[in-house]
N, C-alpha and C positions, 0 to 999 in steps of 0.2 A: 572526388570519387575514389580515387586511390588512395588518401589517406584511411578511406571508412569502407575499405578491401579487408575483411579479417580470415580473408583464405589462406594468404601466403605469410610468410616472414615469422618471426621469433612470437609464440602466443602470450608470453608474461607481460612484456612492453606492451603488446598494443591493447592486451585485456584492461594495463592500469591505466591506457590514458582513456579510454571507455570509461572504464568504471570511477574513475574520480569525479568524473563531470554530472555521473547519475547521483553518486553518493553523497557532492554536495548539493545537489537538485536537490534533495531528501533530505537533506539537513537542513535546507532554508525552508521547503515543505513543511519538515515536521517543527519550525517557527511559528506557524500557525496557530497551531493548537498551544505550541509552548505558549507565547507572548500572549495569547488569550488568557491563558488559565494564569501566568504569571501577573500579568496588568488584573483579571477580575479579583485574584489574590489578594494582593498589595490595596486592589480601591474598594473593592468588592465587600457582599456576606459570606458566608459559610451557603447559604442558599447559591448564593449566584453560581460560588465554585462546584457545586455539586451539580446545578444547569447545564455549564459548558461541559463537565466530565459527563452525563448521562446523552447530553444532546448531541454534543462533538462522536461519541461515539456510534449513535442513530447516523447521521451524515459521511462519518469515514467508511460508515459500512455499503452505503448506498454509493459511496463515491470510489470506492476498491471495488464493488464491482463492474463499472463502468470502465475503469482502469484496468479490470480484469478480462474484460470482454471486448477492450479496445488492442489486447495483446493477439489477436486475432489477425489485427494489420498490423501490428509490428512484426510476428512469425511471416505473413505470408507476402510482407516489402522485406521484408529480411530477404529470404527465399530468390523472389525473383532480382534481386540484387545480385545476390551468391551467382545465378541463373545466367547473369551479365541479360536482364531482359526491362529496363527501365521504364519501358513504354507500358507495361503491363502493371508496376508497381502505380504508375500514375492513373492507372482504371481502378489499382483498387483501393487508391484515398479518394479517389472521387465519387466512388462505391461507399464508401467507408462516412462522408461526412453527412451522409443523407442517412447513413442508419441512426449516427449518434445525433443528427439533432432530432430526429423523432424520442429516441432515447432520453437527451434530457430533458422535452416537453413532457414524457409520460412521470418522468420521475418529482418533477415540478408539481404536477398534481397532488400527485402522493405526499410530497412531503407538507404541501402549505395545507389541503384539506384532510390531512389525517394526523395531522401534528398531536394534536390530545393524546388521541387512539395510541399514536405510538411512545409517549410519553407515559400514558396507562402501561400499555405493554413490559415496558419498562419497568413499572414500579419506582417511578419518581418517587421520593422521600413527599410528603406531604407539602412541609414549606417551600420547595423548591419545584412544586412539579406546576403552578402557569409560567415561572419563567423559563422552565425547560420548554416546552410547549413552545411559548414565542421563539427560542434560540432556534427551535426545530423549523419553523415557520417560516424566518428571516430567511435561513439560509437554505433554506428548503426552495425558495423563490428565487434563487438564482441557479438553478442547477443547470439550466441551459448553460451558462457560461461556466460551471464548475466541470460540462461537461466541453467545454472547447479548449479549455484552457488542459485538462489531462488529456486529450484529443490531439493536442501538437504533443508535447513530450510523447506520444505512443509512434506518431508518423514521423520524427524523427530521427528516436532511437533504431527502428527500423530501416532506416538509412545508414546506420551508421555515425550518427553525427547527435552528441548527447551533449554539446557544448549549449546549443540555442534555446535544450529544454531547458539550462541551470540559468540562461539571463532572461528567461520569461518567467521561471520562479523566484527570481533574485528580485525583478520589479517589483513582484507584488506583495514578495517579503517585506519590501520597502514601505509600500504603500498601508499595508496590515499593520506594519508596527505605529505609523501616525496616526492611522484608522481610532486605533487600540486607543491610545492615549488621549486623542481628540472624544474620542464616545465614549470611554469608561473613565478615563482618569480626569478627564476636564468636563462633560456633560452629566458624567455617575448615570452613563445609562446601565451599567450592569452588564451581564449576557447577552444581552439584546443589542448593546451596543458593539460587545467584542463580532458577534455573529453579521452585524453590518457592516462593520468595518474588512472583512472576510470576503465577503461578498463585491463590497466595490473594490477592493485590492486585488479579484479576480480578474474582474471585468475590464481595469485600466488595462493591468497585464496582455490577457488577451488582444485588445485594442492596437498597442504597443507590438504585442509579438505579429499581429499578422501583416502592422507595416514592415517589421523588419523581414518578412518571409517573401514580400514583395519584390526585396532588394537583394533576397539570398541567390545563388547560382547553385543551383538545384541540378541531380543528374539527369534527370530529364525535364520536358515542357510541360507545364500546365495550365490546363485552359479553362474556363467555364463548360467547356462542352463536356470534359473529363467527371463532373459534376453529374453522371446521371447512375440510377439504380440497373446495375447489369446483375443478372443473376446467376451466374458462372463465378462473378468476386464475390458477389453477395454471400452466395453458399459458402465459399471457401472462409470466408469471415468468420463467417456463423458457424461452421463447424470447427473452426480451432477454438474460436474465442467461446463460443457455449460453455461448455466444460469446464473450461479457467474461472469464467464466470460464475457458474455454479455453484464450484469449490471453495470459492472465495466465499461466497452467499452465504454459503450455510454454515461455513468456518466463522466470518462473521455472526452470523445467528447466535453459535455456541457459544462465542465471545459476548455477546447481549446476555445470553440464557447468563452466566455466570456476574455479570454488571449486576443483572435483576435479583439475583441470589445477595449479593451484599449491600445492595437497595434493601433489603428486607430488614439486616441490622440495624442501621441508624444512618443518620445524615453524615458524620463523622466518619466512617467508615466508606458510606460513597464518594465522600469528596476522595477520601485517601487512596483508592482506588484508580480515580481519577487524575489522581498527580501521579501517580504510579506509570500509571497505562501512557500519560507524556515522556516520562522517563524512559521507558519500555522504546517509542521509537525512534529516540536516541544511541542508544545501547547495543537496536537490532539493525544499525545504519548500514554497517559495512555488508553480513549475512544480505539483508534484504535487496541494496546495491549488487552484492555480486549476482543475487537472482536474475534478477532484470539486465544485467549486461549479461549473464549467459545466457539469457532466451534470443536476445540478439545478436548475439557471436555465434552459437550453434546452429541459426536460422541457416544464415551466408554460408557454413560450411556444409551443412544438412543439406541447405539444393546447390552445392556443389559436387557433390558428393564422397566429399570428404569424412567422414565417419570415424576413421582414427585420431582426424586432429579433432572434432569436437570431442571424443573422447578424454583425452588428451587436457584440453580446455578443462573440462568436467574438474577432471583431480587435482591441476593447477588452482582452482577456484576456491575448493574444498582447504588445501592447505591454506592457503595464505589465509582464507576466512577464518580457519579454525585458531592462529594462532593473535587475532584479534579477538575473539572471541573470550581468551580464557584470562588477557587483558579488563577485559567487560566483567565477567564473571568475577574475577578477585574485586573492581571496585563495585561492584553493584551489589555481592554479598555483605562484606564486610563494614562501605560505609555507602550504605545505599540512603541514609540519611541525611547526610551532605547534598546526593542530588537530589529528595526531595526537597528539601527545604530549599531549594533554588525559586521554587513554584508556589512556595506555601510557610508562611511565619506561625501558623497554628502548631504547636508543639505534637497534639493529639494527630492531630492529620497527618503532620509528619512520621509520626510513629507507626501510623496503619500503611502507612503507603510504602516504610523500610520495611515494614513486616510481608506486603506483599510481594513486592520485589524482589525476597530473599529465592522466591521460587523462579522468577523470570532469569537469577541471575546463572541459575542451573541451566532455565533453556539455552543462555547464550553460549553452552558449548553442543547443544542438539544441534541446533539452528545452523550453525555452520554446514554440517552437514544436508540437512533437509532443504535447504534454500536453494543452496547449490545443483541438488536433484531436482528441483521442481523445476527453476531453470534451463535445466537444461534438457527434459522431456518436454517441457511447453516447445522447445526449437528445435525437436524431432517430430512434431505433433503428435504428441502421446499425452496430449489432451485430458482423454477420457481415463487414464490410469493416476494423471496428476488430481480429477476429479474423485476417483475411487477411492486414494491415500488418504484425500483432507478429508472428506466425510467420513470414513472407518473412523480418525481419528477422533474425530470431534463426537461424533454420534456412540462410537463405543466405548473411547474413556474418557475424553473432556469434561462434558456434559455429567456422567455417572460420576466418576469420582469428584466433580465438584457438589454435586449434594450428598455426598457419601462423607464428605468432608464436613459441611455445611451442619448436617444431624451428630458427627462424632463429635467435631472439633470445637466446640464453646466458641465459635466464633472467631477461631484463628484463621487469619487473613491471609498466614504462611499455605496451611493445609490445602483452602481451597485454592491459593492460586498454584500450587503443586499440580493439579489436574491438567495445566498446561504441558512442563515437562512430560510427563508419563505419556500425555499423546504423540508427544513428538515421535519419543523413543519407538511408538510403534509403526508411525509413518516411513520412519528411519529404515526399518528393519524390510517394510515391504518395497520400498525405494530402491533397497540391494538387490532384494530378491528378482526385481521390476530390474533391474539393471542387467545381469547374466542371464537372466532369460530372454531379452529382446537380443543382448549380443551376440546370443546362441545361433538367434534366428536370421543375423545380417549375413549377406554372401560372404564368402569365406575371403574376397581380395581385400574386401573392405577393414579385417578385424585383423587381417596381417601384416 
C-alpha cells in the first residue's frame, strides 16, 4: 500500500516505476496483433494479411472501449485509495465485475452474429472478406474473457500496482506466440488460426492471473459478498467511464471510417495499412503509457486533494513523453520501412505501409502532448470534456480530411493518413484551453 501511495515523495521516480510496468504491459499487448500479422505474413496470403489488419481492427475497437469504460474503476479505486477509504474501493470492483461480465456477454453477440455485417461495413476487399468474417467471429466469441483479462489490468492500475497487469499479459503473450505458430505456421489455418490462438492465450492468462490474485495481499478484503450490484458504485462507474467510453467509440469509428476509405483502393494498400496501424502501436507505446499512468497518478492525488502536484505530474509527463517522441518521429519518418518490413516480405505492402506511416510519424510529437491531457482529465473526472475533444476531432477533421484527401490525392496513403495529425493538433489546442479554464475555476489554496 505504501509503495502504490502517489501522494507524497519525488513525482518523476515514482511516475517511471508506474509507467514501466504499463508500457511493457503494451508492448507485450500490442505482440498480439504484431506476432499475428507477422506469423499470417511469413505463412499466410495477401488475403489473410489484410483479414487480420481489417478484423484485428473491428476487435481493438470493441475492445478499447471496454478498456475505455473500464477506466471508470480505475479513476474511482484510484480516488478512494488517495481517500485512505479501501473498504469502498472493494464495493466498487465488486460493482464493477457484474457490469463487465454482462458487458462482455452483450459484445459476444455482436461480434459472432454480426461478423458479415461488420466485415461489409468495412468494405473487406473482396478476396479477403469470408476470412475477415471468420477472424471477426473467432474472436468475437471470446469476448467475455477478452473482457476479464482487460478487467484485472483496470482494477489494478487503480490500485497502484501495474506490476500483475504486465505478468498476466506477459503469459498470454507466451501463450499467443505458440498459438500462432502451432495454428498458422504448422496447421496453415490462416486468420482464423491467428485469431484462435488469441483467444485461448486470453483465457489461459486470465485463469493463471486470477490464481495469482488469490495469493496477492491486497489493501483490503475481498469476499463474494463484495460481488453485488450497489448503485451509488454503479453510478459512479458509469458516469466517469461513459464518456471515456464514448470517445473512444467514435474515435475508433473514425479510425474504421478511414480503414474502409483504403479498403476501397485495393487489397495492397489495405494490408499495408494494416502493417502500418501494428507499427503505429509500437511507436505510440510510451505517449499512450504515460496516459494510462496519469489517469492513475492524478486519481490518488485528485481525491486527496492535492491539485498542484497532479498538476505538476501533468507537465513532468508531457516532457519526458515529448522527448521520446521525436526519437519515434525521426525513425518512423525517415525509415519507417525497416519497421514495416518486420511484418511484411511483400515489397509493395511494404511501401504503402512507409507511405502511411510518414503521417503517424508527425503525430508522434502531437501525441505527447494530447495523451498526456486526456490522462490526466480522465483522473480529475473531466470525463465529458475528454469526450468532447475526441469527437470535435475525429467528426470535424479526421474523418473530413481523409476523404478530402482520398478525392485530391490519387491515392496517396501519405495524404490520407495526414488527417490523423491535423486532428490532433485541434484536440491539443482545446486540451489548453480545457486546462486554464478549469484552473481558473479551482479554489485559490489549491492552484498556490
Amino acid at each position: 500500500m505504501k509503495n502504490n501511495d502517489f501522494t507524497s515523495g519525488p513525482i518523476l521516480p515514482k511516475l517511471f516505476r508506474f509507467m514501466l510496468p504499463v508500457m511493457f504491459a503494451m508492448f507485450l499487448q500490442a505482440m498480439y496483433g504484431a506476432v499475428d500479422l507477422l506469423v499470417v505474413g511469413r505463412f499466410g496470403s495477401t488475403a489473410d494479411v489484410s483479414a487480420v489488419s481489417t478484423g484485428s481492427q473491428i476487435i481493438t475497437t470493441l475492445t478499447n472501449l471496454i478498456v475505455s469504460f473500464s477506466m471508470g474503476i480505475t479513476v474511482t479505486v484510484g480516488q478512494k485509495i488517495g481517500q485512505k477509504r479501501p473498504d469502498e474501493a472493494s464495493q466498487t470492483i465488486g460493482t464493477g465485475l457484474i457490469i463487465f461480465t454482462i458487458t462482455g456477454f452483450i459484445f459476444t453477440l455482436i461480434s459472432v452474429i454480426g461478423a458479415s455485417g461488420l466485415a461489409w461495413i468495412m468494405q473487406a476487399p473482396k478476396e479477403a472478406f469470408d476470412i475477415t468474417a471468420d477472424y471477426i467471429r473467432i474472436c468475437g466469441g471470446g469476448f467475455v474473457i477478452i473482457t476479464a483479462y482487460n478487467l484485472i489490468g483496470s482494477i489494478f492500475r487503480g490500485l497502484g500496482d501495474s506490476k500483475t497487469p504486465l505478468i498476466a499479459v506477459g503469459i498470454a503473450c507466451l501463450f499467443n506466440i505458440i498459438g500462432d505458430l502451432l495454428f498458422v505456421a504448422v496447421f496453415h489455418f490462416g486468420a482464423s488460426g491467428a485469431a484462435l490462438a488469441t483467444v485461448m492465450a486470453q483465457f489461459l492468462s486470465v485463469i493463471i492471473s486470477f490464481l495469482m490474485i488469490r495469493k496477492a495481499k491486497l489493501p483490503f478484503e475481498f469476499h463474494k459478498a463484495n460481488i453485488k450490484l450497489k448503485k451509488n458504485y454503479s453510478s459512479v462507474i458509469i458516469r466517469i467511464g461513459t464518456p471515456i467510453a464514448l470517445q473512444d467509440f467514435l474515435v475508433g469509428i473514425s479510425f474504421l471510417v478511414m480503414l474502409a476509405i483504403v479498403n476501397r483502393i485495393d487489397v495492397t494498400a489495405s494490408a499495408g495499412v494494416g502493417v502500418a496501424e501494428k507499427v503505429c502501436v509500437f511507436i505510440m507505446l510510451v505517449p499512450i503509457a504515460f496516459m494510462q499512468s496519469m489517469t492513475a497518478f492524478v486519481a490518488q492525488n485528485y481525491g486527496a486533494g492535492q491539485m498542484q502536484r497532479a498538476q505538476k505530474t501533468l507537465k513532468t509527463g508531457i516532457a519526458v513523453s515529448f522527448a521520446f517522441g521525436i526519437v519515434m518521429f525521426l525513425l518512423t519518418f525517415f525509415r519507417g520501412d525497416l519497421l514495416a518490413g518486420i511484418f511484411s516480405q511483400d515489397a509493395d505492402t511494404v511501401k504503402a505501409a512507409w507511405d502511411y506511416l510518414k503521417a503517424y510519424a508527425i503525430d508522434c510529437l502531437n501525441t505527447c502532448f494530447l495523451f498526456c491531457f486526456i490522462g490526466y482529465y480522465n483522473g480529475i473526472e473531466k470525463t465529458k470534456f475528454v469526450m468532447l475533444q475526441g469527437i470535435c476531432g475525429a467528426f470535424l477533421v479526421r474523418i473530413p480530411v481523409a476523404f478530402l484527401m482520398q478525392k485530391i490525392g490519387n491515392g496517396s496513403l501519405f495524404l490520407i493518413g495526414m488527417a490523423v495529425p491535423c486532428s490532433t493538433v485541434l484536440q491539443i489546442i482545446m486540451c489548453f484551453a480545457a486546462y486554464f479554464y478549469f484552473k481558473s475555476k479551482e479554489p485559490k489554496a489549491q492552484t498556490e
